[in-house]
C-alpha positions as CSV (number, residue, x, y, z in Angstrom):
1,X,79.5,-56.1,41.4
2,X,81.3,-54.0,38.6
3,X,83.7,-55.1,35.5
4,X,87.0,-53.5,35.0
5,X,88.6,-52.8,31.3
6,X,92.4,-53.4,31.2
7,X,93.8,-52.9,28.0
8,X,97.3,-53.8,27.4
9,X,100.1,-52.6,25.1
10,X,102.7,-50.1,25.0
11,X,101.5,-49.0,21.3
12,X,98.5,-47.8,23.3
13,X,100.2,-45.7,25.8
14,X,102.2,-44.3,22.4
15,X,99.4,-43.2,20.7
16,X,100.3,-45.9,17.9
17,X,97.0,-47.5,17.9
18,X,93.7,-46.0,18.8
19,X,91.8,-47.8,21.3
20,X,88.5,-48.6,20.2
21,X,88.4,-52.0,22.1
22,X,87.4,-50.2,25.2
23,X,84.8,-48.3,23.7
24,X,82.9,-51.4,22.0
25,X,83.4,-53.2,25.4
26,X,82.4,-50.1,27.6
27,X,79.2,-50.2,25.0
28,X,78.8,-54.0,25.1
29,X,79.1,-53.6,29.2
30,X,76.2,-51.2,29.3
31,X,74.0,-53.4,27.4
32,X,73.9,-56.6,29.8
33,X,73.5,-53.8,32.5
34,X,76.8,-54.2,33.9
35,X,78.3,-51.5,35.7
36,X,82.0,-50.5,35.0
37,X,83.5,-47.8,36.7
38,X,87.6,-48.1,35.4
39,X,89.0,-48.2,32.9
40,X,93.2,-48.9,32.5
41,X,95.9,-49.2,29.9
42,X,99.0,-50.3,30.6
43,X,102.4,-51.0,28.5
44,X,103.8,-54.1,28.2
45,X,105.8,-54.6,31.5
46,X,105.2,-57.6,33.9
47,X,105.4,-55.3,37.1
48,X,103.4,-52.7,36.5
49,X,100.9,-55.2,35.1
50,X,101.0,-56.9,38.3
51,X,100.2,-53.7,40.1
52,X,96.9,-53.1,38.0
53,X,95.5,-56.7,38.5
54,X,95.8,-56.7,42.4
55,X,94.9,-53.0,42.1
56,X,91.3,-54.2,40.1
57,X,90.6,-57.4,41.7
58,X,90.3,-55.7,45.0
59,X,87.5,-53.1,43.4
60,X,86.2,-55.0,40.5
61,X,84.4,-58.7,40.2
62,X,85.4,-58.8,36.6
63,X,87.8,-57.9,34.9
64,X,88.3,-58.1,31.1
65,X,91.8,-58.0,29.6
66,X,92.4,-56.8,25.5
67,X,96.1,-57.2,24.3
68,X,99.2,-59.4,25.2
69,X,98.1,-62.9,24.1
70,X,101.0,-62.9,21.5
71,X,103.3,-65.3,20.8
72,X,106.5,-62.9,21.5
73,X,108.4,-62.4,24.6
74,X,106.7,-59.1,25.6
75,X,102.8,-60.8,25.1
76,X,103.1,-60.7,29.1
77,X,99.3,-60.8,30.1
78,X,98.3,-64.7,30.7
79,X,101.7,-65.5,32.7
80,X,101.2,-62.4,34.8
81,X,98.1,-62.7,35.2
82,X,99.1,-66.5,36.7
83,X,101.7,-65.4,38.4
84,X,99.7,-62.4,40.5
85,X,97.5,-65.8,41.7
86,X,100.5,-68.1,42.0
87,X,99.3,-70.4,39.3
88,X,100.8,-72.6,37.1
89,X,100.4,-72.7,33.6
90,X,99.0,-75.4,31.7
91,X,99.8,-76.2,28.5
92,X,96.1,-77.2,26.4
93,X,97.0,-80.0,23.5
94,X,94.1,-78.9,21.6
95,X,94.7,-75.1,21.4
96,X,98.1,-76.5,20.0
97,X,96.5,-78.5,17.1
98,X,94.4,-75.4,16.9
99,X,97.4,-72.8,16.2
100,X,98.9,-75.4,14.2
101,X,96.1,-76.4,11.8
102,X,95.7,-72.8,10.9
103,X,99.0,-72.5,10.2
104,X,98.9,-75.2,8.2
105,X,95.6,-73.6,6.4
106,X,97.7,-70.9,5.6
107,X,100.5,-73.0,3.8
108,X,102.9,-71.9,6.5
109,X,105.1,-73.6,9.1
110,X,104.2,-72.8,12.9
111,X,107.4,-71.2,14.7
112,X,107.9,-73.0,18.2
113,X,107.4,-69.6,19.9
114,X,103.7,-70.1,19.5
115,X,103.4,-72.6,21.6
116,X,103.3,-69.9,24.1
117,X,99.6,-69.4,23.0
118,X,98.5,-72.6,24.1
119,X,99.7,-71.5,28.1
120,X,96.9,-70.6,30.5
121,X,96.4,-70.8,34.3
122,X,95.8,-74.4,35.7
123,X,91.8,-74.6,35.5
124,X,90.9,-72.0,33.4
125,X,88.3,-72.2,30.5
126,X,89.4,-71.5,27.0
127,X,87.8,-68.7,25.1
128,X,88.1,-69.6,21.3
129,X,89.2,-67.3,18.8
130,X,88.0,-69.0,15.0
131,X,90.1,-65.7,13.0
132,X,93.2,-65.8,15.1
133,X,95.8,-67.6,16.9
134,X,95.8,-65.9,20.6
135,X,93.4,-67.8,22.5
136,X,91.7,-66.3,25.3
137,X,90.5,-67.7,28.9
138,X,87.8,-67.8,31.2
139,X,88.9,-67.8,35.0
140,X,87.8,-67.3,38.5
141,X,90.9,-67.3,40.3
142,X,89.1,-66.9,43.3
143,X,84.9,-66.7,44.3
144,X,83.4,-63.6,43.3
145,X,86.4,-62.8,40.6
146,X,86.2,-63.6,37.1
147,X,88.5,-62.8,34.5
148,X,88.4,-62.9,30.9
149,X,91.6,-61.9,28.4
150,X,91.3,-61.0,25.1
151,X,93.5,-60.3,22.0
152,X,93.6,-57.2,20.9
153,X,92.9,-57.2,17.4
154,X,89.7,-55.7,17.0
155,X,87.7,-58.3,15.5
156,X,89.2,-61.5,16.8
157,X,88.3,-59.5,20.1
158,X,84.2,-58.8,19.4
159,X,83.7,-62.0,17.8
160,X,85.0,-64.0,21.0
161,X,82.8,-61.6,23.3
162,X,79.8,-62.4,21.3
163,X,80.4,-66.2,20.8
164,X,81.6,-67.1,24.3
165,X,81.8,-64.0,26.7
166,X,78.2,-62.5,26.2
167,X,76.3,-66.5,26.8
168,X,78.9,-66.5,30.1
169,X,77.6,-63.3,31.3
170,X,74.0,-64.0,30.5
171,X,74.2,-67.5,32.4
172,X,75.5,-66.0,35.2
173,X,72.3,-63.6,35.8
174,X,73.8,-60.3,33.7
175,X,71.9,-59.3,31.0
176,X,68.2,-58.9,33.3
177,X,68.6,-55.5,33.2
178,X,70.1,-52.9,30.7
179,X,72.0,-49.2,30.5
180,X,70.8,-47.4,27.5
181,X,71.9,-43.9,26.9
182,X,70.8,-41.4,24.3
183,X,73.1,-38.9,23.4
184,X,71.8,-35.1,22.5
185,X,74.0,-33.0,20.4
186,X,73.9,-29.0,20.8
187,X,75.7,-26.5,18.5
188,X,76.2,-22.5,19.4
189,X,76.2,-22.5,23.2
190,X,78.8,-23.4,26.1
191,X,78.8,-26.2,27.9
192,X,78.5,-24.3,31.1
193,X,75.4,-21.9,29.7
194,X,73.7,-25.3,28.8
195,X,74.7,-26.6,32.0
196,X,72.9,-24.0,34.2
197,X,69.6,-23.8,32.2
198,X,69.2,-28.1,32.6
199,X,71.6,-28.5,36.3
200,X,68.0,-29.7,37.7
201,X,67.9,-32.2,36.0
202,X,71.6,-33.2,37.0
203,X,70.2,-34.5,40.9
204,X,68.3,-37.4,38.5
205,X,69.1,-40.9,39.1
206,X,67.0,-42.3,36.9
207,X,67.4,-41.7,33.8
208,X,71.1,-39.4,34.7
209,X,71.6,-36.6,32.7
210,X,75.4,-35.8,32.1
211,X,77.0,-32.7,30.0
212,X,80.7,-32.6,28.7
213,X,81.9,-31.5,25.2
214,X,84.1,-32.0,22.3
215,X,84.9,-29.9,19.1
216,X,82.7,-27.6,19.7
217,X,80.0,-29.9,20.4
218,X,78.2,-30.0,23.3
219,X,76.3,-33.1,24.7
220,X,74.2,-34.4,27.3
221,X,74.0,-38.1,27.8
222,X,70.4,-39.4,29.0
223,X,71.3,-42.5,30.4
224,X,68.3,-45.2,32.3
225,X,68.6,-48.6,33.7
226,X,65.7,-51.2,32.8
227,X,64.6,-54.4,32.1
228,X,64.8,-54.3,28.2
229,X,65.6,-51.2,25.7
230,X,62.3,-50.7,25.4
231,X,61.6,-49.6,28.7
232,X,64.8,-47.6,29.1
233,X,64.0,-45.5,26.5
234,X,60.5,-44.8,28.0
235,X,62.4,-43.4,30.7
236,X,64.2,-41.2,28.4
237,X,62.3,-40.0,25.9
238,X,60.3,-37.7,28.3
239,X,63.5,-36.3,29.7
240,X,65.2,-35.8,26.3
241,X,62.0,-33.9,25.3
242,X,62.3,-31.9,28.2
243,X,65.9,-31.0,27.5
244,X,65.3,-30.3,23.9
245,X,62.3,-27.6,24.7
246,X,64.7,-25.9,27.2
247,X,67.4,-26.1,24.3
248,X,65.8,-24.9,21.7
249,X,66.9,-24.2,18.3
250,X,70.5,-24.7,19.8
251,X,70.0,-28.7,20.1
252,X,70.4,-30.0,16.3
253,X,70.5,-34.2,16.6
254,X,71.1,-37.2,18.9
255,X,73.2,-40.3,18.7
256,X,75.1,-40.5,15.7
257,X,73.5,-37.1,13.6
258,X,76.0,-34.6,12.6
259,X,75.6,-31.3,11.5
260,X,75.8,-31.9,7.8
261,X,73.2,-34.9,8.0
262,X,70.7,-32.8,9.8
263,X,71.2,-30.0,7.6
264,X,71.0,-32.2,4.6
265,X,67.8,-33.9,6.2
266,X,66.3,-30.4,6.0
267,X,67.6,-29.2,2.4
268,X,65.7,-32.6,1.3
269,X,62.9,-32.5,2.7
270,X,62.4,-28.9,1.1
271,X,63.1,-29.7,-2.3
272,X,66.5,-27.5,-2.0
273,X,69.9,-27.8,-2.6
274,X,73.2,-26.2,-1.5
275,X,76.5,-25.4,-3.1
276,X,79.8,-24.2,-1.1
277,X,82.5,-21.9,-2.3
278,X,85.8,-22.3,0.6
279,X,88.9,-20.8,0.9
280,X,90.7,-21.5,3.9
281,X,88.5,-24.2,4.7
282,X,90.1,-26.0,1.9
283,X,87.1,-28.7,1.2
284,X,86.2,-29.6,4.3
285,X,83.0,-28.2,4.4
286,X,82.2,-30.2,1.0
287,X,84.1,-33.6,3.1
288,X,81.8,-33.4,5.9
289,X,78.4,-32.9,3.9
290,X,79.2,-35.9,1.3
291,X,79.8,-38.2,4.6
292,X,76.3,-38.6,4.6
293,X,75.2,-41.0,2.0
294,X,72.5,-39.8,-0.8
295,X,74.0,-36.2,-0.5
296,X,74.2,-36.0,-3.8
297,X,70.3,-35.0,-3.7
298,X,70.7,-31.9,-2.2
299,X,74.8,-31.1,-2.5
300,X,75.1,-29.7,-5.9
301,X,79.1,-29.4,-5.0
302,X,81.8,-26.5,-4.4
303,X,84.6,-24.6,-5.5
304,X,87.6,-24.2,-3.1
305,X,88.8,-20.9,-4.4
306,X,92.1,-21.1,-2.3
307,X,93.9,-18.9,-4.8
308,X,92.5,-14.8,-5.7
309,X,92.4,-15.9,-8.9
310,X,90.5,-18.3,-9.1
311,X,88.1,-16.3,-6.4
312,X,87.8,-13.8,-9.6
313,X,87.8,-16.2,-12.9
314,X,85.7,-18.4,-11.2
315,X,83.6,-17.1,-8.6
316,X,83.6,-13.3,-10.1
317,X,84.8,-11.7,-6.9
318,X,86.1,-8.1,-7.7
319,X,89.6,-7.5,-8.1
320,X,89.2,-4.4,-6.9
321,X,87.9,-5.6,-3.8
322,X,90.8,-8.0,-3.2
323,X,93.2,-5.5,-3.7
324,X,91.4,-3.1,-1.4
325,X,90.2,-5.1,1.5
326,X,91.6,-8.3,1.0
327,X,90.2,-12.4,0.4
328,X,89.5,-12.0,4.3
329,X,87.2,-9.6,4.4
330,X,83.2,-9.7,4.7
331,X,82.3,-8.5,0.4
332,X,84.4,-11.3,-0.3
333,X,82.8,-13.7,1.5
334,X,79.9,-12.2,-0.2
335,X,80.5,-12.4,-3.5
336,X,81.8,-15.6,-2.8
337,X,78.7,-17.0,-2.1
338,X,76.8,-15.6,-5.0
339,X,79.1,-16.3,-7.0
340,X,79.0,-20.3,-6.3
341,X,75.0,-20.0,-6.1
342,X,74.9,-18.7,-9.6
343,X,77.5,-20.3,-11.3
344,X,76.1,-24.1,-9.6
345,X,72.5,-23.2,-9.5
346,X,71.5,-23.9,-6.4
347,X,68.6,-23.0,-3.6
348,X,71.5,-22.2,-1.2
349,X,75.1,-21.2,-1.1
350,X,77.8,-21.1,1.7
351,X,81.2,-19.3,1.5
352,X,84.2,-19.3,4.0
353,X,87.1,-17.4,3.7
354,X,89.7,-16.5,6.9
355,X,93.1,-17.1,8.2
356,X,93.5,-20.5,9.6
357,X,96.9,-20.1,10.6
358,X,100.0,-20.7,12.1
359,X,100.5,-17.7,9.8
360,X,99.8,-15.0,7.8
361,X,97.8,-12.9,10.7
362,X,98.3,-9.2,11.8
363,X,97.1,-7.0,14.2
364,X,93.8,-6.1,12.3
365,X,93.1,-9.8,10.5
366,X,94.5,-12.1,13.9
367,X,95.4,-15.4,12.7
368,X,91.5,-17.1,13.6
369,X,89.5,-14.5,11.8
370,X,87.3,-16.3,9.5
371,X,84.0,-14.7,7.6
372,X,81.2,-16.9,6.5
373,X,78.6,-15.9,3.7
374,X,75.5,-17.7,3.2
375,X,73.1,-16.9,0.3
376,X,69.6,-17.8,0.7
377,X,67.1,-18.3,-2.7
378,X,66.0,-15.0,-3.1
379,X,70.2,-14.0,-3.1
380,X,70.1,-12.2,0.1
381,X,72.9,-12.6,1.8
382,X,74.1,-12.8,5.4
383,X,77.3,-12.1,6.4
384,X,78.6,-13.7,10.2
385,X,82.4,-13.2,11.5
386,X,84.4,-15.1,13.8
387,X,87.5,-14.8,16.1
388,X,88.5,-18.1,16.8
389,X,91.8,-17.3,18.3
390,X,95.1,-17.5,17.4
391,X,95.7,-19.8,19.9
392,X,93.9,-22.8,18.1
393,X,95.6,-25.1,15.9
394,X,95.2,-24.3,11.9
395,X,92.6,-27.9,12.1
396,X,90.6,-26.9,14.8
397,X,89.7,-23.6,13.0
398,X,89.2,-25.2,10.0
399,X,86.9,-27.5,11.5
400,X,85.0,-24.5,13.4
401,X,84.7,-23.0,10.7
402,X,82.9,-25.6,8.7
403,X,80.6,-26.5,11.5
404,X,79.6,-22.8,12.6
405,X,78.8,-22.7,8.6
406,X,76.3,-25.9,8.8
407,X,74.8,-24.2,11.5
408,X,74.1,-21.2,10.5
409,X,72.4,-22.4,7.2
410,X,70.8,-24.8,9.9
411,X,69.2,-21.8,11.7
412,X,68.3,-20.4,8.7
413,X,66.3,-22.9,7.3
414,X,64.2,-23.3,10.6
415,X,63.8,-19.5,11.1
416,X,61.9,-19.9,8.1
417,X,64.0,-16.6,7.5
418,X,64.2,-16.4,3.4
């Protein structure tokens, strides 16, 4: 037995909206230890909507619909959804009095089109939404298919799960056993290098161990299947221990860590504190370090020295050196870095200056080339350089270029390297 996630709306396919519902369902799946293995969104039109529900219902036993419980005429779900069983619809007096009493509540007159709402297939159980008007139901069409629908507002949607949804589930036997993943982050090695030094533990069943990667990160999800949390992440831990040691210094976090909370972690814990000086990178590497609350213990702050003169009145980089080699160039990036350190009095300092792009490369600084400084206390500095590619978008390498600074001040610190 296995659930199916169909999400509808047309604004989905667009790109409009971003789809979180299927994540926090996908999540919510997992946790009463009920396999899913697709996952579908589809616009707004009642024939290709038909085509995904006989599609699922013949390789899925449930199947959980988010979107297209409105009251307008292309809120096409529930009547298709009838229609693909031959079904009538029934119209519920008291999910009318429902829609109409917060209406009411709201000092606002209901429009007859809402009466819509209050349509679902001829015995099918009524999933209530307290913060909204779009009901959803509880069906089984036929033995061994259930179907629930959903709106898709966010929140109407997970607090109709937990009230009504998750006690279903439960009281039909899910929920005995769980899927809980752990997922460990790597920074400064390919997916496919990390791939081949762990692929033995790829042939596990359980826990699994599964690579991909994203912005540069690279990930392994530890996944087991057990009777409670607890026990699933007995089965883990020794694996993600394993995994780490193989790793190395290139693993940094799990779960939710980032970069900048890790290296934060590690500035605190010393006593130390950081200050940034950025140029192309235009604040972001000051963004993502004061996304971690309390940063302000160890995060002094930064200057973005985007202009040369603010890289010489402010940060005392040499004219001289501008005008000979350039912002983007690696004494730059040097004095950039001392110059923040001294002028915010700080343990540590990080620079970045480069060319993000779409413009403003040449044959001998390619759009991509970015140089990253990183004084240490005693104010030696390092100096690391970086081709990103010209091919990237002006984001990405601004995003690169922040991370691949975290990390190196990461490394740094745990080289024990002063």
């Amino acid at each position: 037995m296995s659930a199916e996630i169909i999400c509808v709306g047309t604004e989905l396919l667009l790109g409009d909206i971003v789809n979180t519902n299927v994540q926090y369902l996908a999540q919510q799946l997992a946790s009463l230890g009920i396999p899913h293995y697709y996952q579908t969104v589809v616009g707004d039109n009642r024939d290709r909507l038909t085509e995904i529900i006989k599609i699922a219902s013949d390789r899925a036993s449930i199947l959980i619909f988010t979107g297209g419980l409105g009251p307008t005429p292309d809120d096409l779900t529930t009547e298709t959804i009838a229609a693909t069983f031959e079904t009538p619809l029934v119209e519920h007096p008291e999910i009318l009095e429902d829609i109409a009493a917060k209406f009411a509540q709201r000092r606002r007159q209901m429009a007859p089109n809402n009466r819509k709402q209050a349509l679902l297939p001829e015995k099918a159980g009524i999933i209530p939404n307290r913060s909204g008007t779009a009901p959803g139901m509880l069906w089984q069409p036929r033995p061994n298919l259930t179907i629930l629908t959903f709106p898709g507002v966010p929140s109407e949607m997970r607090l109709m799960w937990q009230e009504t949804a998750v006690p279903y589930l439960r009281s039909q036997g899910w929920g005995k056993q769980v899927i809980h993943s752990r997922l460990l982050k790597f920074w400064g090695i390919g997916e496919s290098t990390l791939a081949s030094k762990v692929s033995k533990f790829f042939d596990m069943t359980n826990p699994t161990v599964a690579p991909y990667a994203l912005d540069g990160i690279v990930k392994l999800r530890v996944s087991a299947r057990a009777a409670s949390e607890v026990e699933a992440v007995e089965l883990i831990d020794p694996v993600a221990q394993d995994l780490q040691d193989i790793a190395g210094i290139d693993y940094f976090g799990s779960d939710e860590e980032t970069l900048a909370a890790v290296v934060g972690g590690l500035l605190r814990d010393r006593g130390e504190t950081l200050s940034v000086a950025e140029s192309c990178t235009g604040g972001g590497l000051g963004q993502m370090l004061t996304e971690t609350p309390g940063s302000s213990v160890y995060f002094h702050g930064g200057i973005i020295a985007y202009s040369n003169e603010v890289k010489t009145h402010v940060l005392a980089v040499s004219q001289e050196l501008l005008t000979q080699l350039g912002a983007v160039s690696e004494p730059v990036a040097k004095q950039m870095a001392l110059g923040v350190q001294e002028r915010l009095k700080t343990s540590w300092s990080l620079s970045i200056t480069g060319i993000a792009g779409p413009g403003g490369g040449n044959d001998c600084k390619p759009v991509g080339l970015v140089y990253i400084g990183l004084a240490a206390p005693d104010r030696r500095v390092d100096i690391f350089e970086y081709r990103f590619g010209a091919e990237r978008d002006r984001e990405t390498i601004r995003r690169l270029s922040a991370s691949h600074a975290l990390d190196r001040l990461r490394r740094k610190i745990l080289s024990g390297d002063r």
